[in-house]
C-alpha positions in Angstrom: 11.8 -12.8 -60.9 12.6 -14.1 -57.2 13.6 -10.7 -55.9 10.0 -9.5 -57.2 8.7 -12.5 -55.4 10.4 -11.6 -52.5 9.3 -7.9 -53.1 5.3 -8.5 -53.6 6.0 -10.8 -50.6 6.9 -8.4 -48.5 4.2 -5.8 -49.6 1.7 -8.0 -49.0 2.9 -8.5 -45.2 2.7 -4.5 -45.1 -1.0 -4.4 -45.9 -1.5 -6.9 -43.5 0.1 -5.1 -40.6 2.8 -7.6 -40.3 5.5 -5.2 -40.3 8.4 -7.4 -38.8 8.1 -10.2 -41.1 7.7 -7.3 -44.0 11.1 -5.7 -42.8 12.6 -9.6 -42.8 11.6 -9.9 -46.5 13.0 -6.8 -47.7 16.0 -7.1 -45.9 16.6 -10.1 -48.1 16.7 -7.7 -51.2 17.3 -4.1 -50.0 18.6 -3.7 -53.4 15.7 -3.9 -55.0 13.4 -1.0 -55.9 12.8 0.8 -53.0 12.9 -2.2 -50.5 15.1 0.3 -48.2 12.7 3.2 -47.7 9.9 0.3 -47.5 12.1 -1.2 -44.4 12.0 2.4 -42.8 8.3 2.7 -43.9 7.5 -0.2 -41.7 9.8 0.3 -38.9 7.6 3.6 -39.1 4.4 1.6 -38.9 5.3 -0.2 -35.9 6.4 2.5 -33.8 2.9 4.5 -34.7 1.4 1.1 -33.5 3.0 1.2 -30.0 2.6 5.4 -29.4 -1.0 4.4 -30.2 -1.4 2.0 -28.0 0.6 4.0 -25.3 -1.9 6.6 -25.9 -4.9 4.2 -25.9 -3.8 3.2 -22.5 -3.4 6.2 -21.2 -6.5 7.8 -22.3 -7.8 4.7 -20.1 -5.9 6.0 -17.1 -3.3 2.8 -16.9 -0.6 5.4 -16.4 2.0 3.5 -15.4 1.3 0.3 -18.1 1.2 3.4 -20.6 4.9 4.9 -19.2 6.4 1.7 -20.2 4.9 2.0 -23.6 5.8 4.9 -24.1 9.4 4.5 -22.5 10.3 2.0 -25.7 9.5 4.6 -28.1 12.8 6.2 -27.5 11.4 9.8 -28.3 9.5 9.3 -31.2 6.8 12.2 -31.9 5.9 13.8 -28.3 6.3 10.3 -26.4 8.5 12.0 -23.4 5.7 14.7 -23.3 3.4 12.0 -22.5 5.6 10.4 -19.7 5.8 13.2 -17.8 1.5 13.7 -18.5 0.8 10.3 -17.1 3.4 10.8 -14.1 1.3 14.1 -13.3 -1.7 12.1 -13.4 -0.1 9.2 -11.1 0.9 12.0 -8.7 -2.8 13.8 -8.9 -4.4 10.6 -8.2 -2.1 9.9 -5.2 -2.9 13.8 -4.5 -7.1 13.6 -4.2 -7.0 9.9 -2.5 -4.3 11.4 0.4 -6.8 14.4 0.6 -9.4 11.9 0.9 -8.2 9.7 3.4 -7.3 12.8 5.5 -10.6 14.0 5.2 -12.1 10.7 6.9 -9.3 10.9 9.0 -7.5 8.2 8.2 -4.2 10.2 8.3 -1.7 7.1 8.9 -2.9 6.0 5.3 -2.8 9.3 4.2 0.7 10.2 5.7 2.2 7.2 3.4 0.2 8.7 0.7 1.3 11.9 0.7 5.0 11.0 1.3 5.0 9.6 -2.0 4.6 12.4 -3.6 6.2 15.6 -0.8 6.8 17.7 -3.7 3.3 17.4 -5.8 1.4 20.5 -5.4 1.2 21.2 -1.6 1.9 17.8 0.0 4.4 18.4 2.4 1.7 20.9 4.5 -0.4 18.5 4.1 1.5 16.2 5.3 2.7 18.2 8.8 -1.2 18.9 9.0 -1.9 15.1 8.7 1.2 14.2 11.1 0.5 16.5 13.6 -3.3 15.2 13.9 -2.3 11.5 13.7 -0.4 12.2 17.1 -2.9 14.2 18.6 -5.6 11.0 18.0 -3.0 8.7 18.8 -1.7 10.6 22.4 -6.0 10.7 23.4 -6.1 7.0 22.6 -3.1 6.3 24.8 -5.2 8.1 27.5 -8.1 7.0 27.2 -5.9 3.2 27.4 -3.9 4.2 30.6 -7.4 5.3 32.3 -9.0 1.3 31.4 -5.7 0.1 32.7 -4.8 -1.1 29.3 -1.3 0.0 29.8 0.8 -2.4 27.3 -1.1 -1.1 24.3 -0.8 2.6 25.6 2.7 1.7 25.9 3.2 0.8 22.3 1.3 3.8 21.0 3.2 6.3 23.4 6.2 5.1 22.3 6.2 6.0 18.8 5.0 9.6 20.0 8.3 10.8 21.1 8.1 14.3 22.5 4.7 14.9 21.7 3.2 17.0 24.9 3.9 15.0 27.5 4.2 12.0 26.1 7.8 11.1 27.1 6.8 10.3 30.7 3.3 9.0 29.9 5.5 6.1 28.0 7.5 5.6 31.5 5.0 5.6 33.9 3.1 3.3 30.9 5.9 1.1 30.9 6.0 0.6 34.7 2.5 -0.1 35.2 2.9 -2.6 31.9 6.1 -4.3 33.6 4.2 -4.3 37.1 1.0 -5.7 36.2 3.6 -8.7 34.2 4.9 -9.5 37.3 1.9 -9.8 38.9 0.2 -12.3 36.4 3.6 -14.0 36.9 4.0 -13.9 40.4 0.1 -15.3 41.2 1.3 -18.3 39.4 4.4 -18.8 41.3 4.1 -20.3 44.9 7.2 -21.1 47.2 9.3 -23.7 46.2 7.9 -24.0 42.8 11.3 -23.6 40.3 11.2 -21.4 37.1 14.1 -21.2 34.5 15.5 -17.6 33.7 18.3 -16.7 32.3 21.6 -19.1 31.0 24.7 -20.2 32.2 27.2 -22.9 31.4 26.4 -25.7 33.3 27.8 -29.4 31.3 31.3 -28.3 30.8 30.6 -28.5 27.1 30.7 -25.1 25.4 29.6 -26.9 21.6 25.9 -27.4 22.7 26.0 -23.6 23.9 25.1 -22.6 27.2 22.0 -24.3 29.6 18.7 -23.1 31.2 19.1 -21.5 35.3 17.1 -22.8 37.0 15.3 -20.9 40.2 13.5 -22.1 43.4 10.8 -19.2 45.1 11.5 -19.1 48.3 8.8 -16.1 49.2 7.0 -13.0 47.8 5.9 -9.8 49.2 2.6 -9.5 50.3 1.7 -7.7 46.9 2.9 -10.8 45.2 4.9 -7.8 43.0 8.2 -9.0 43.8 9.5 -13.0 44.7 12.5 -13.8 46.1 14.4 -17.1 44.1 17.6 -19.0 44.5 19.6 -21.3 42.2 18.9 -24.7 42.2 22.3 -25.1 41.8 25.6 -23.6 43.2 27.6 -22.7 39.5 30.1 -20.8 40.3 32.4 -19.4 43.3 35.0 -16.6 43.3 37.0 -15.8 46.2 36.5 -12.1 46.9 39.0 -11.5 49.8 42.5 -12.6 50.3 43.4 -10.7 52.9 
């Protein structure tokens, strides 16, 4: 009488779709009538339930929420089938947005894109076409900087270009004119005898607190103000240098 308890117990939980608590029952009496094939039946049952809701997800374009779905089904019916289904679809999406970014010619977004996915249809072309015009944009912005004088930020955009045209010695002669037109700003605010710290040496005899702050008098400038002449503060140091 309690193992048919137990049984009708268990079938009840079946019709309600509570198939883990069913198998729990039945595992209590697998003895009993047919409580074995019923504990298959419902392990059954619950992996339908997931493929379904793998495919319900799918069909809803959550690709990669549906992957993991289907990833726990360990096989059953055509689940592996479907992986690889959504993870074309992933890649397609990824496919028409890089095509799309490329077409407004946003080509750094759509380089990342399209690296994601180098062996989807024809993504690595498209991706030499969208490198190859990313640099040509970024080598007439650089110009178009270097003519307004802007040369720190043509500087940072030549130097990623590497040996693109002429690029190379754009970069230099950007990278003087940047370094220059620093020293200027710096120098204007210098006058003679005002003292600036560069540089670090050890000064307190106490190598624990790590070495200190130089500091520098200006003692004159050329009459660009590009260049200033500066002196210690301090003497640090001597060597002797001949000893003959």
């Amino acid at each position: 009488i309690q193992n048919n308890r137990q049984y009708e117990s268990g079938i009840a939980m079946m019709d309600a779709e509570q198939y883990e608590t069913a198998i729990q029952l039945f595992e209590t009496i697998k003895s009993f009538k047919d409580s074995n094939i019923r504990i298959e039946e419902c392990k059954e049952a619950i992996l339908e339930n997931k493929y379904n809701s793998a495919i319900s997800l799918m069909n809803s374009k959550q690709y990669k929420e549906a992957i993991t779905s289907f990833e726990t089904l360990d096989g059953y019916k055509d689940s592996i089938g479907k992986i690889k289904e959504c993870q074309t679809a992933i890649s397609d999406e990824k496919y028409e947005k890089a095509v799309g970014l490329m077409e407004e010619g946003n080509y750094e977004n759509a380089i990342s894109t399209f690296e994601s996915i180098r062996n989807y249809k024809d993504s690595e072309t498209k991706l030499k076409e969208c490198t190859a015009l990313f640099q040509e944009t970024q080598y007439y912005k650089a110009l178009s900087l270097m003519e307004a004088t802007n040369y720190a930020q043509a500087y940072k955009i030549l130097a990623t270009l590497g040996d693109y045209q002429d690029a190379d010695s754009l970069c230099e002669n950007a990278r003087q004119e940047k370094n220059r037109e620093a020293l200027r700003r710096f120098s204007t605010s210098i006058k003679i005898g005002s003292i600036i710290t560069f540089g670090t040496y050890e000064q307190d005899n106490d190598k624990d607190n790590g070495k200190e702050e130089i500091e520098w008098i200006c003692v004159g400038a050329n009459k660009e103000q590009t260049q200033i002449l500066v002196v210690s503060k301090y003497a640090w140091d001597c060597k002797q240098y001949n000893i003959g």
